[in-house]
LUMTOR-710905 format. One line per 8 residues: number of its first residue (from 0); their letters; for each residue x, y, z of C-alpha. Coordinates in Angstrom, 3 decimals. Example, Ala and Ser with C-alpha at 12.3 -4.5 7.8 and 13.67 -1.06 7.14 Angstrom:
BEGIN
0 = AS = 12.300 -4.500 7.800 | 13.670 -1.060 7.140 .
END
This chain:
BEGIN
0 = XXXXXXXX = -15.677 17.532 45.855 | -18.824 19.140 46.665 | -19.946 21.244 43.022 | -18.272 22.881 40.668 | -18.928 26.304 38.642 | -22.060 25.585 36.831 | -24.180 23.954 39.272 | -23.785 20.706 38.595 .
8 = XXXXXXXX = -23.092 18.219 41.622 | -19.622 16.281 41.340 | -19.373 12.431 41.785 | -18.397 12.255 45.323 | -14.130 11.597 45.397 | -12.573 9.697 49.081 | -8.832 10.116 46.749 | -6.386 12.298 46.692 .
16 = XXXXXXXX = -6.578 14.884 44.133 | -8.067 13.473 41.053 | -5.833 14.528 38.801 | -3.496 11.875 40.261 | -6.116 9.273 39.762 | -6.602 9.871 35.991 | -3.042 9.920 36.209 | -2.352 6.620 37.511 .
24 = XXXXXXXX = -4.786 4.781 35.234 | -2.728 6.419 32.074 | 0.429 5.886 32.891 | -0.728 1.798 33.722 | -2.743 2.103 30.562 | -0.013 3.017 28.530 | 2.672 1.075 30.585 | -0.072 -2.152 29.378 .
32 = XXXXXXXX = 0.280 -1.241 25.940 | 4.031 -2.786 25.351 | 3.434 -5.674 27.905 | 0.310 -6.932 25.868 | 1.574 -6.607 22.664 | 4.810 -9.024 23.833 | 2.538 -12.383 23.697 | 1.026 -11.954 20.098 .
40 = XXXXXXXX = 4.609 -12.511 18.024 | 5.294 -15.475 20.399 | 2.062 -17.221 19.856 | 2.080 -16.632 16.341 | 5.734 -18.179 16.348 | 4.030 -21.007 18.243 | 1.371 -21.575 16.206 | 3.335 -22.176 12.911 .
48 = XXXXXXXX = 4.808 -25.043 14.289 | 1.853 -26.793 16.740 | -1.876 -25.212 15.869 | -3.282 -21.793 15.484 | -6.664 -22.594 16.991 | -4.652 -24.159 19.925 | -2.152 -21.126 20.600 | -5.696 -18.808 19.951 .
56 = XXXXXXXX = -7.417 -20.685 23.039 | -4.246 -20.452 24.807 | -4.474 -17.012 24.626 | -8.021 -16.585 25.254 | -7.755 -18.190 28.559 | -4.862 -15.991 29.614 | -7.255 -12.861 28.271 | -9.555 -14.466 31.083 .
64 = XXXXXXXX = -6.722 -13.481 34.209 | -8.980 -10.865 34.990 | -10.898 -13.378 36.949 | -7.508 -13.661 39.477 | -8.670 -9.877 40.422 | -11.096 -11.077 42.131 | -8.470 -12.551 45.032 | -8.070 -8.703 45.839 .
72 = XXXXXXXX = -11.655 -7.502 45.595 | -12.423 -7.327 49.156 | -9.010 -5.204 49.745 | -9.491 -2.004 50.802 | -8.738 0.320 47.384 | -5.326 1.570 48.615 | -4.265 -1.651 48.270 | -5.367 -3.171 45.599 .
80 = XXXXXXXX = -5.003 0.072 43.504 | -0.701 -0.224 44.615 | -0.632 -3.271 44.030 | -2.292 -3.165 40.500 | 0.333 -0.756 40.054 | 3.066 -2.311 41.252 | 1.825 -5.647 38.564 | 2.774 -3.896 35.735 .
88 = XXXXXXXX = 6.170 -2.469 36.837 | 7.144 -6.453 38.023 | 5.600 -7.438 34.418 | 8.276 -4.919 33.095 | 10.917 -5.864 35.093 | 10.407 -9.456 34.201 | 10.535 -8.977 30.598 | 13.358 -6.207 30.578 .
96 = XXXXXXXX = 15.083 -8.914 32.150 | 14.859 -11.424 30.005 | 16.341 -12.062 26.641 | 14.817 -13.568 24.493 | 11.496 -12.926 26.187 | 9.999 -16.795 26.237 | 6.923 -17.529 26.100 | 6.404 -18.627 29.761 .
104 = XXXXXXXX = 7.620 -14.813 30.619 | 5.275 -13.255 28.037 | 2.656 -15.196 29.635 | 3.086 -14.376 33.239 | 3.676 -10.610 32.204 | 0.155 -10.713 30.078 | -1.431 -12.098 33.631 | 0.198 -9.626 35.402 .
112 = XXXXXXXX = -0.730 -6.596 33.360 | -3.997 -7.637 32.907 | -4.980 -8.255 36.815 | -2.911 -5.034 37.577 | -4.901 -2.769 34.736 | -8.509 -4.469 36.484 | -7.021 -3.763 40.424 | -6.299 0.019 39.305 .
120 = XXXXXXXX = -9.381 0.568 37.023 | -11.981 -0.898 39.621 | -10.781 -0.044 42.708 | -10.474 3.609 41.888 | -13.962 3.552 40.748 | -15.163 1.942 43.335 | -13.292 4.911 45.362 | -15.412 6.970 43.787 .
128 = XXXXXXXX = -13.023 9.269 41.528 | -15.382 9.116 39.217 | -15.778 6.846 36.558 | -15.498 9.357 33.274 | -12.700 10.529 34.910 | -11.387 7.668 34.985 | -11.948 7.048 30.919 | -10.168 10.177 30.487 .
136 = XXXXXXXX = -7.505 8.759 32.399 | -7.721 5.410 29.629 | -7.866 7.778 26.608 | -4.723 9.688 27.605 | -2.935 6.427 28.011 | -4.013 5.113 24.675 | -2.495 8.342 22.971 | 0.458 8.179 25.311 .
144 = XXXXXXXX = 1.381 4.736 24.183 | 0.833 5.942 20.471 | 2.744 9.036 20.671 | 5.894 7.443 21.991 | 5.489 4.232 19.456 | 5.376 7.374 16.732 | 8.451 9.393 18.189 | 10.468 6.232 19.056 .
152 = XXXXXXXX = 8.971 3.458 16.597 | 8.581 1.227 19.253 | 9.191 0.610 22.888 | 7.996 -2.589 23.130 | 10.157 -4.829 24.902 | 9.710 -7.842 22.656 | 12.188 -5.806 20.094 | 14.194 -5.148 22.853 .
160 = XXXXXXXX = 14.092 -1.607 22.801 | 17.352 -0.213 23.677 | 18.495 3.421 25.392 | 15.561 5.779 26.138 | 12.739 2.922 24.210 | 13.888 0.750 27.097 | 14.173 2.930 29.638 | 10.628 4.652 29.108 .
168 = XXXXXXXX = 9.302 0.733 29.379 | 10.338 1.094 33.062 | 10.242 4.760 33.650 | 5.984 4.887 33.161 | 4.978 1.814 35.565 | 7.127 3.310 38.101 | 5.213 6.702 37.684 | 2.007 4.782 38.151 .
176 = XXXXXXXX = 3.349 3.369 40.981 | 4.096 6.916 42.519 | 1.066 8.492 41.583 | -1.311 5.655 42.547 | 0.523 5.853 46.045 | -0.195 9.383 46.081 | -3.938 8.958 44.771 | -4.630 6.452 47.563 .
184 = XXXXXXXX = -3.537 8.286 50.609 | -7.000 7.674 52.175 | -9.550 5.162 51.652 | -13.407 5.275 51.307 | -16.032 3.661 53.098 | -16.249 0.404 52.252 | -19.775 -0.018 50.692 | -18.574 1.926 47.766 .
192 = XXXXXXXX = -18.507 -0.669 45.596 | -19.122 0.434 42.014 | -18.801 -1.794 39.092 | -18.817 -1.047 35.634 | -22.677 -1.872 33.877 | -22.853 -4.893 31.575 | -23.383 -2.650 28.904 | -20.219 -0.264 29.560 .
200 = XXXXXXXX = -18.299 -3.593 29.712 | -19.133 -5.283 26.424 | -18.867 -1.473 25.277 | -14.972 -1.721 26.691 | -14.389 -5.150 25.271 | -15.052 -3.455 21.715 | -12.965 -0.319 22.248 | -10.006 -3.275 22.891 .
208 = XXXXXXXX = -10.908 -4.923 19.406 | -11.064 -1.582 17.529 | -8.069 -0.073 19.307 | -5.777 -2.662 18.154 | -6.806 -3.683 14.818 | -8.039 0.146 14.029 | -8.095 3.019 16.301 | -4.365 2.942 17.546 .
216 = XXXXXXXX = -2.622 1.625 14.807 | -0.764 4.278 12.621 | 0.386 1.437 10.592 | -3.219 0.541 9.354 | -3.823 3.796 8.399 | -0.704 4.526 6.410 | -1.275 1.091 4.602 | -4.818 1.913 3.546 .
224 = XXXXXXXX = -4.520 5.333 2.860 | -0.832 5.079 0.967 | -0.240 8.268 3.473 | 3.213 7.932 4.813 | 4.055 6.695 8.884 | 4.145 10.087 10.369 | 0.424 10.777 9.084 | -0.766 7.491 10.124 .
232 = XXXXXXXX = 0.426 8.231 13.768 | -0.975 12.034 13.239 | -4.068 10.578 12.507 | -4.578 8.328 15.422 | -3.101 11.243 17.742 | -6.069 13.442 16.551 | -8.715 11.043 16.670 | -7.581 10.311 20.657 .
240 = XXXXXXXX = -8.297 14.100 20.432 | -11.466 14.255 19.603 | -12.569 11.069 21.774 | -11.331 13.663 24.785 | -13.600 16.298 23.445 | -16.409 13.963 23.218 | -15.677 12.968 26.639 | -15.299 16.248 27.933 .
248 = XXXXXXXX = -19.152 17.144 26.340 | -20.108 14.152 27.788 | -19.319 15.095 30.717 | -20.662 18.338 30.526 | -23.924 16.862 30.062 | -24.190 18.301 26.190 | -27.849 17.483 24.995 | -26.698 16.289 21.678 .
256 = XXXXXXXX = -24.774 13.164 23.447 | -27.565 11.029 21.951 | -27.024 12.441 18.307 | -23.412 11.795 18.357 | -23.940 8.510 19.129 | -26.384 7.797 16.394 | -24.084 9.704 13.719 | -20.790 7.781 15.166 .
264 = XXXXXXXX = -22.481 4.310 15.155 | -23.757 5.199 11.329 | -20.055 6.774 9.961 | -18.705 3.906 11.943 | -20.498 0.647 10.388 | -20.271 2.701 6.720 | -16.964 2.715 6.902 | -16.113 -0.727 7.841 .
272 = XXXXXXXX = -18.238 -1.781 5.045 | -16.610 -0.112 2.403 | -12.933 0.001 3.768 | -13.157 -4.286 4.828 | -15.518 -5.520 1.729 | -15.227 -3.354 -0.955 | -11.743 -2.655 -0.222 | -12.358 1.391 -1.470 .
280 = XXXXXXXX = -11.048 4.039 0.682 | -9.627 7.336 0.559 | -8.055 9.470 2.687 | -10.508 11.748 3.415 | -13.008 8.751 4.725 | -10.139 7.420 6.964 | -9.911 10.238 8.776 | -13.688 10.738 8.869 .
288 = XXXXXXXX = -13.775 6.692 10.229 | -11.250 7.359 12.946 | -13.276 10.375 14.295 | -16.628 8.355 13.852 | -15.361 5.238 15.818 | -13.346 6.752 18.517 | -16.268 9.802 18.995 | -18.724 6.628 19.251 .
296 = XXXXXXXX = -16.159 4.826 21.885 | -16.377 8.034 23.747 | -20.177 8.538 23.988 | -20.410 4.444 24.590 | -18.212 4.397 27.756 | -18.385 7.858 29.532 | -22.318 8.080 29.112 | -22.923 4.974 31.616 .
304 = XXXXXXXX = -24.242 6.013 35.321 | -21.995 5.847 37.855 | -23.810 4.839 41.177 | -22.704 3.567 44.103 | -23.694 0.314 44.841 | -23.276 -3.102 47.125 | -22.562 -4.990 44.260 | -21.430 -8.844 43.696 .
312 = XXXXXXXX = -17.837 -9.789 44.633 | -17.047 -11.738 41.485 | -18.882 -8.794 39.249 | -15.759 -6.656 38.417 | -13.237 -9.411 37.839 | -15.598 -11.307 35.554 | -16.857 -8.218 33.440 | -12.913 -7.122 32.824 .
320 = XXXXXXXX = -12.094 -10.522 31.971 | -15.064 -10.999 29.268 | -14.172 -7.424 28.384 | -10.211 -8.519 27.511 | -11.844 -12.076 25.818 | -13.842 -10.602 23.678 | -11.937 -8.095 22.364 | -8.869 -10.408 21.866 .
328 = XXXXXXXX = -11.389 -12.996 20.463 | -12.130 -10.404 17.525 | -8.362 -9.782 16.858 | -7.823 -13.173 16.893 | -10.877 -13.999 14.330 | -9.825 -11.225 12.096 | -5.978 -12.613 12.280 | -7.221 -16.101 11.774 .
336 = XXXXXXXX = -9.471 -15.497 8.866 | -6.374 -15.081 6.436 | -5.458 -18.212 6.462 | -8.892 -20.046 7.240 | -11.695 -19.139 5.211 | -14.286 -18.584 7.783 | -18.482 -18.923 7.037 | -19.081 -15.207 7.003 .
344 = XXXXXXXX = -17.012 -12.647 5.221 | -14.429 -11.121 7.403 | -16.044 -7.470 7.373 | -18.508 -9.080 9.567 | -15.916 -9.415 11.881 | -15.142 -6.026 12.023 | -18.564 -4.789 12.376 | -18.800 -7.072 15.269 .
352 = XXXXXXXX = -17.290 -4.828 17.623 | -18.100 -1.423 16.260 | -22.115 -2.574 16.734 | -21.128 -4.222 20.189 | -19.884 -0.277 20.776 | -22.497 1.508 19.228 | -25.261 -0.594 21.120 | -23.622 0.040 24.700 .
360 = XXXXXXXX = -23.604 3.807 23.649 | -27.482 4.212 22.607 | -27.998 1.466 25.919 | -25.722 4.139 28.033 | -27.402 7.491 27.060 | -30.787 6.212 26.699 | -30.491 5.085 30.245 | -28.965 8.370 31.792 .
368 = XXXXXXXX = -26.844 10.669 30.173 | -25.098 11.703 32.907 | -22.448 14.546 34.072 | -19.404 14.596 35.540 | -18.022 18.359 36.073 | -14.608 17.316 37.407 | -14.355 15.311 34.041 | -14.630 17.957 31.609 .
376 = XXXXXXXX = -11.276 19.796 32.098 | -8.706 17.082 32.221 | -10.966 16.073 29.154 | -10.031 19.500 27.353 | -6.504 19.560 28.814 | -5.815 15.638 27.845 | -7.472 17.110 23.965 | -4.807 19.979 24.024 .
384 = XXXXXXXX = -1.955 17.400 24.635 | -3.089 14.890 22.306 | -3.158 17.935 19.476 | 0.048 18.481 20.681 | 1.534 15.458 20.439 | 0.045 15.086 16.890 | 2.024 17.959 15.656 | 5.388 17.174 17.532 .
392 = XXXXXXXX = 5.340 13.128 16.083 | 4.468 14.527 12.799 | 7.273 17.365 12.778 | 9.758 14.844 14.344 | 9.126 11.980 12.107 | 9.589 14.212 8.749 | 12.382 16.048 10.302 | 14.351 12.800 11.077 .
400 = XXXXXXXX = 13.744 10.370 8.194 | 16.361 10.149 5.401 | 15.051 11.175 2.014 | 13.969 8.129 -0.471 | 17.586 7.661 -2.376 | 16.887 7.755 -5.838 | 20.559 7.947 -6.958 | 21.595 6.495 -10.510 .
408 = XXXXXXXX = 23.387 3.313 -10.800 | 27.464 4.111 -11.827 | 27.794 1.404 -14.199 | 25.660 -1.852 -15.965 | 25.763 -4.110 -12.527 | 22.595 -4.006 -10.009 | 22.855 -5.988 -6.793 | 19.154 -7.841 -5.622 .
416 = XXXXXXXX = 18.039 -9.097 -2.718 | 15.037 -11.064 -1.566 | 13.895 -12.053 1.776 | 11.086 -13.250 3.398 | 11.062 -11.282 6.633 | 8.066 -12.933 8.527 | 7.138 -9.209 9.784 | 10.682 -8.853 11.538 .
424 = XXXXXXXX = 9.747 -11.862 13.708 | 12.892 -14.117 14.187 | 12.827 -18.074 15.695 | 11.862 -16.887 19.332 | 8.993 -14.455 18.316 | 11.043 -11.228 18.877 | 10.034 -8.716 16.690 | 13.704 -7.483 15.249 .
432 = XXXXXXXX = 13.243 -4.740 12.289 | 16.364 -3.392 13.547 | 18.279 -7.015 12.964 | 16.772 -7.205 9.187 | 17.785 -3.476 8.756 | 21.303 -4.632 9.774 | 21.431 -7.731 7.305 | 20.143 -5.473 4.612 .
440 = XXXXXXXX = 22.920 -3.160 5.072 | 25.713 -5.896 5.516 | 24.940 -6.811 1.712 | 24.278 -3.680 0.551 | 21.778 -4.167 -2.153 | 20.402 -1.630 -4.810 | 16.880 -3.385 -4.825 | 15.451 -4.882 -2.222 .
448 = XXXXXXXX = 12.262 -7.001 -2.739 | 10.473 -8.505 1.057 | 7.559 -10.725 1.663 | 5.535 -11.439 4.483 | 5.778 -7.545 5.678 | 2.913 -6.109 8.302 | 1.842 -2.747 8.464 | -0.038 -2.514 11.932 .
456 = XXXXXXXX = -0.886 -6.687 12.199 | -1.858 -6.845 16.046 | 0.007 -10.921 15.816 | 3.176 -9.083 14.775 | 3.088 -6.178 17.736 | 1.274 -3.812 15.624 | 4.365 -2.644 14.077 | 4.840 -0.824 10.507 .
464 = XXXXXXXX = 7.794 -2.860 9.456 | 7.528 -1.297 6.095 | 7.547 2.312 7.366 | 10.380 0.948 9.845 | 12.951 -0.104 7.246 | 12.289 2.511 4.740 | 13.287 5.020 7.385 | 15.846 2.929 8.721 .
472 = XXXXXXXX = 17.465 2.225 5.039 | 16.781 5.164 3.578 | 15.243 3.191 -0.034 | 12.406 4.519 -1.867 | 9.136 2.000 -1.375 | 6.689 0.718 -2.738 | 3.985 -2.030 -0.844 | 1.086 -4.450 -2.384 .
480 = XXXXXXXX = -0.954 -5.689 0.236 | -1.161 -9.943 -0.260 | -2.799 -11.877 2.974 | -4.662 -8.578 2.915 | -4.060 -4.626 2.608 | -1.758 -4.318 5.583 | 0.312 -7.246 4.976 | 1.970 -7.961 1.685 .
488 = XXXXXXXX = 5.015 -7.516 -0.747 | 7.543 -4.530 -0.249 | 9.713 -2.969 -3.296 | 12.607 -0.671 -1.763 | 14.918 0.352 -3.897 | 17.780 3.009 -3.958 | 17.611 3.208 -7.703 | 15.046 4.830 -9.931 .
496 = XXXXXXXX = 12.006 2.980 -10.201 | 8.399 2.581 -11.255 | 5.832 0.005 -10.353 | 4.422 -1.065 -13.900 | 1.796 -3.844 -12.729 | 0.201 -5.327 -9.123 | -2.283 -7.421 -8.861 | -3.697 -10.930 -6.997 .
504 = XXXXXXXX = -2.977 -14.312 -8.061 | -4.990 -17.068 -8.620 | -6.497 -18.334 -5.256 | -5.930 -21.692 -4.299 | -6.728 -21.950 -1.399 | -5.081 -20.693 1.614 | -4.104 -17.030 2.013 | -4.798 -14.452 -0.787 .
512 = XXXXXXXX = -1.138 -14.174 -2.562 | -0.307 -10.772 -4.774 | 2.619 -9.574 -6.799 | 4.275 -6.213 -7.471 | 6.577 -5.636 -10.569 | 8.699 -2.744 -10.780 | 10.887 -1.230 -13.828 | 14.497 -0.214 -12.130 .
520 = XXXXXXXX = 16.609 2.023 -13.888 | 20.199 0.667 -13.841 | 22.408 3.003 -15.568 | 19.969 3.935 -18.159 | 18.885 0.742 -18.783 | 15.631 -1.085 -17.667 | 15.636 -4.008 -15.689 | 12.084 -5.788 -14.659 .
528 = XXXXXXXX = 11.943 -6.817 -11.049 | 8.526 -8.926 -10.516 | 8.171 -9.927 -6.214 | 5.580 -12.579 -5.234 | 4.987 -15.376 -2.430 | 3.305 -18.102 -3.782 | 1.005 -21.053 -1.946 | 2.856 -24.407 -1.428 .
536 = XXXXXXXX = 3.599 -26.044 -4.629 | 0.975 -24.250 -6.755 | 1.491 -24.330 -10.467 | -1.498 -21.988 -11.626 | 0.468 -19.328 -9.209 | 3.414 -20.271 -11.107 | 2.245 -19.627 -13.831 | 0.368 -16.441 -13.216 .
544 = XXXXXXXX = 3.470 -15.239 -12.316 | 5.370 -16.163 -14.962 | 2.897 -14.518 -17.414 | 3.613 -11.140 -15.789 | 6.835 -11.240 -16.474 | 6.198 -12.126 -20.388 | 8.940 -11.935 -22.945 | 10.447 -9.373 -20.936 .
552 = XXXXXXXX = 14.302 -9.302 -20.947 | 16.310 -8.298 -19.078 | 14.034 -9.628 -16.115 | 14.336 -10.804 -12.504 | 11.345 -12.941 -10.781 | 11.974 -13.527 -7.406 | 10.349 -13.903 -3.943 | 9.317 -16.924 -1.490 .
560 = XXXXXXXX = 8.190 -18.854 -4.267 | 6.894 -22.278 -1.987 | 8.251 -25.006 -4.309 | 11.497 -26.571 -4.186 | 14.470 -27.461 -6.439 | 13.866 -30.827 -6.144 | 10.203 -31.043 -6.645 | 8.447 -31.790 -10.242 .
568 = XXXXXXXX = 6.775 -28.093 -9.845 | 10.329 -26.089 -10.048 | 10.873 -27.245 -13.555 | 7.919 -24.768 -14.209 | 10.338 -22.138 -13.532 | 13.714 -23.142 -15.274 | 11.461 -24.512 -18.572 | 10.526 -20.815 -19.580 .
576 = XXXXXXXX = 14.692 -20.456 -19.963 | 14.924 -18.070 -16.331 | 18.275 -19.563 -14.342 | 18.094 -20.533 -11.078 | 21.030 -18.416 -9.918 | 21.445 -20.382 -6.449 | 21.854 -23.169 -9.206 | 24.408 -21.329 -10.874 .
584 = XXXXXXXX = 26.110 -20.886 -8.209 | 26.861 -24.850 -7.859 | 24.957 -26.004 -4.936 | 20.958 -25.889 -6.248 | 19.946 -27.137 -2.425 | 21.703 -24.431 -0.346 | 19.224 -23.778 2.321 | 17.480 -20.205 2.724 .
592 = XXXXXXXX = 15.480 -21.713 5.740 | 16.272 -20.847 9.541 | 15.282 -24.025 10.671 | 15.615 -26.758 7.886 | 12.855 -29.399 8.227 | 13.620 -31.522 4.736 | 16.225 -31.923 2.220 | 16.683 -29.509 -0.151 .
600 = XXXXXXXX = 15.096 -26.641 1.898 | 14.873 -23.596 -0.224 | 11.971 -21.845 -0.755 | 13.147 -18.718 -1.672 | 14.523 -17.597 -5.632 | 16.138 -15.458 -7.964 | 15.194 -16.382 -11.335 | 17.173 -14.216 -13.656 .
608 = XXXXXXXX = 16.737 -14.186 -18.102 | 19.307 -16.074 -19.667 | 21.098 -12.108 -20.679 | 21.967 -10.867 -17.270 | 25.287 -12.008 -16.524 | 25.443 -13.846 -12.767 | 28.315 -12.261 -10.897 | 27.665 -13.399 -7.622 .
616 = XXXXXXXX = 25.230 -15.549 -5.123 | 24.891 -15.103 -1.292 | 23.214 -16.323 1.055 | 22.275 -15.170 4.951 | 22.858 -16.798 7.767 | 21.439 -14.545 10.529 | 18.071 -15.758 11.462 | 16.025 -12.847 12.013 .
624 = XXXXXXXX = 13.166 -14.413 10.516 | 11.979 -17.872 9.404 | 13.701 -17.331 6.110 | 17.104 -16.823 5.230 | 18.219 -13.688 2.183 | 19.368 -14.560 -1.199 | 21.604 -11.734 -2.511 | 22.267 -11.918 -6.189 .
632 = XXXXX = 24.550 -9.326 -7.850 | 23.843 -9.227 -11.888 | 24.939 -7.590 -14.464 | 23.170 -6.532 -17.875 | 23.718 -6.707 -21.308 .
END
């Protein structure tokens, strides 16, 4: 490349055409995407059981493999680009292969995509294909990833994705591989050694933080906004969108680069203060956010110079790997803080990274704000797609989800169900929606009342498990965020219903606990449904909850309660006159967990008013999460 149209001089490119180059870094971008999110669910798993501080540092020094790039750093760029490549196809292979994905193979597939992403991303720079071409190349596989998680649900392996889901998982690292053998078919001289600036790095170890807690994560946005799944991903499609446009004015050297940045980094930290602390947002401001933080991602990253330079041999590796440790150190914080009260309030935590961006931005521009003509087009093009795909995901999601059933009950007999789902995450840390879906539909209830439900959680793959089993069931639902707003309490119901009181409980310590009470219409009569998850043994929860049901009768109160038949704290329950109906049943100390660990190990409850008739008690035994169902079918006065 020697110019371009308007006079401006190119970055000088020793690839093949550069569209190839952008190419390959999306496709391993978005072929990352899957392989990354397969070591959260497993950790978490892991950290129930041993230590969540010690499964966190486990992580963090796998987030350091980065470092292991450094083995390849002296390779000449055709090399080290195909064999980045070639990393995240084996990573795929591995974990397509293996069933249940342990945590050993989640671990060497998180090394392996993480050393493959750093080969590919520095050694075409240092080829000189340009650096905001290269971001391009990032952004389009960020909005890749999310439009086939929005057309498919998932294709993460660590649900294992079946048919095309599965087949995709393979299909893009082989592509990279292809079109990073086809971007490499010449190398450059090899003093063109161009790592990333410090500021460009900390700027990229941000974008990872806000990506997966924020910026590509449909389920966040459908949670917060009460907007349904296919806006959520519609959203995120449209901010990738406008980060392209940004990039693409960025690259055009637009004057007002500066002012962006400075209006991005102010909508940005505004809106993480009143969406984290005050907890007020509307749907306007979270699609003003998303454009504000990815715009100011844009500006941060493709505003840094691009020189060539003789630089260290370790400085690549070790900027990518604090890049990948910081951001996962910030997902990990915000994860941790629900359970650990931390001493700062956890909005700081999510300000962390949006000022870490906003800083390498005004650092970036005020330094040089740059150009790159050969940029600007693949920028517009990868806009138009991105637009595209917004509309398609949206139009395909509405067109393909089964109304909410809101059909009348045929006689005086309602069938309930609860279950405390873990977010779909089963024994081994597989994240199975499908699985529950199938349990729920073996028993067939009319209401269906879940705890421990994510909507976007980065620990639990990022996945809207609410938005997955209402489409997969078919119910009408209704969520209360608990731990906080994207994890909580889920109503879904195929009889008419309306949700008459939520609210938090008292806190004791621990996480933040909520309930949701709903007034079902079962053949014309009204039936109070009240859904919690208590702390462990905690009798001013109890109690709480108890209170919200009242005098009410008929009434149900039900959910993962944390107290146990044979402790002193259940008779809280049963001396208000609600039956235990497991109790009923004849066996009090039937077992709703997975994997017992004491006598008497039932957490879970359906407390019923002394008028609704007790036809029948089930319980599970498929262990697609930590709990097991109870299934109660009751019939009223």
């Amino acid at each position: 490349m020697t110019g371009s149209p308007d006079g401006l001089r190119a970055e000088p490119s020793y690839l093949g055409p550069e569209w190839a180059a952008a190419g390959a870094l999306a496709l391993v971008v978005a072929a990352a995407g899957p392989l990354l999110r397969t070591l959260f669910p497993i950790l978490y798993v892991i950290g129930e059981d041993w230590s969540y501080p010690g499964v966190g540092a486990v992580g963090l020094l796998l987030y350091l493999s980065p470092l292991l790039a450094v083995l390849a750093f002296r390779a000449r760029p055709r090399t080290a680009v195909r064999l980045g490549a070639a990393m995240l196809l084996a990573a795929a292979v591995g974990l397509v292969a293996v069933a249940p994905i342990s945590r050993y193979v989640a671990a060497a597939a998180t090394v392996l995509a993480l050393v493959g992403v750093t080969l590919v991303a520095q050694h075409l720079a240092a080829a000189g294909s340009g650096r905001r071409l290269l971001l391009v190349g990032a952004v389009v596989g960020l909005t890749l990833d999310t439009a086939v998680r929005g057309l498919l649900i998932t294709w993460d392996l660590v649900w294992r994705a079946a048919g095309l889901a599965s087949a995709l998982s393979l299909l893009v690292p082989a592509t990279a591989v292809l079109l990073a053998w086809w971007a490499t078919r010449r190398d450059p001289p090899r003093t063109a050694v161009e790592p990333a600036s410090r500021s460009a790095v900390v700027g990229i170890g941000g974008l990872i933080a806000l990506a997966a807690l924020f910026l590509q994560n449909p389920g966040y946005v459908s949670a917060m906004t009460g907007w349904p799944f296919w806006a959520g991903v519609a959203v995120v499609l449209l901010a990738d969108a406008l980060a392209l446009v940004g990039l693409a004015a960025a690259a055009a050297r637009a004057p007002h680069a500066l002012v962006v940045g400075l209006l991005s980094a102010l909508a940005a930290v505004s809106t993480v203060l009143v969406t984290v602390a005050a907890g007020a947002v509307s749907s306007v401001l979270v699609v003003v956010a998303w454009a504000a933080l990815v715009a100011l991602v844009s500006v941060a990253l493709a505003a840094d110079p691009a020189h060539p330079t003789r630089a260290p041999w370790l400085a690549g590796p070790a900027r990518a790997a604090g890049a990948a440790a910081f951001g996962l150190a910030v997902v990990f914080l915000w994860q941790f803080y629900i359970d650990t009260a931390l001493p700062f309030p956890r909005w700081a935590i999510a300000l962390l990274p949006v000022l870490v961006v906003a800083g390498s931005a005004l650092l970036a521009v005020r330094r040089d704000p740059g150009g790159a003509p050969a940029a600007r087009r693949p920028a517009l093009m990868g806009a138009l797609a991105a637009t595209a795909a917004a509309v398609v995901c949206a139009a395909f999601l509405v067109a393909t989800t089964p109304a909410g059933s809101s059909a009348a009950a045929s006689g005086r007999t309602v069938t309930v169900m609860t279950y405390n789902i873990r977010s779909a995450s089963d024994v081994d840390g597989q994240i199975r929606p499908d699985v529950v879906a199938d349990i729920v539909r073996e028993f067939d209830p009319d209401v269906l009342l879940l705890q421990e439900t994510g909507r976007g959680w980065p620990i639990h793959a990022s996945t809207d498990v609410a938005a997955v089993l209402e489409r997969e069931l078919g119910y009408a639902a209704a969520f209360m965020g608990s731990a906080d707003d994207t994890f909580g309490n889920v109503v879904l119901s195929r009889l008419p219903f309306d949700v008459t009181a939520t609210g938090y409980l008292p806190d004791v310590g621990g996480q933040r606990r909520s309930y949701i009470a709903v007034m079902v219409d079962v053949g014309g009569s009204p039936l109070l449904v009240v859904n919690s998850h208590l702390e462990d043994r905690s009798v001013p929860q109890i109690e709480a909850l108890l209170a919200v049901a009242g005098d009410t009768s008929p009434a149900v109160v039900l959910g993962d309660l944390n107290t146990w038949p044979d402790l002193e704290e259940a008779a809280a329950f049963t001396a208000t006159g609600l039956v235990d109906v497991v109790d009923a049943s004849g066996d009090v100390c039937r077992t709703t967990s997975a994997q017992p660990t004491r006598p008497c190990d039932r957490p879970d409850w359906i407390l019923v008013t002394p008028d609704l008739a007790i036809d029948a008690v089930s319980i599970g035994t498929v262990p697609a999460s930590d709990h097991l169902p109870i299934v109660a079918t009751l019939t009223l006065p």
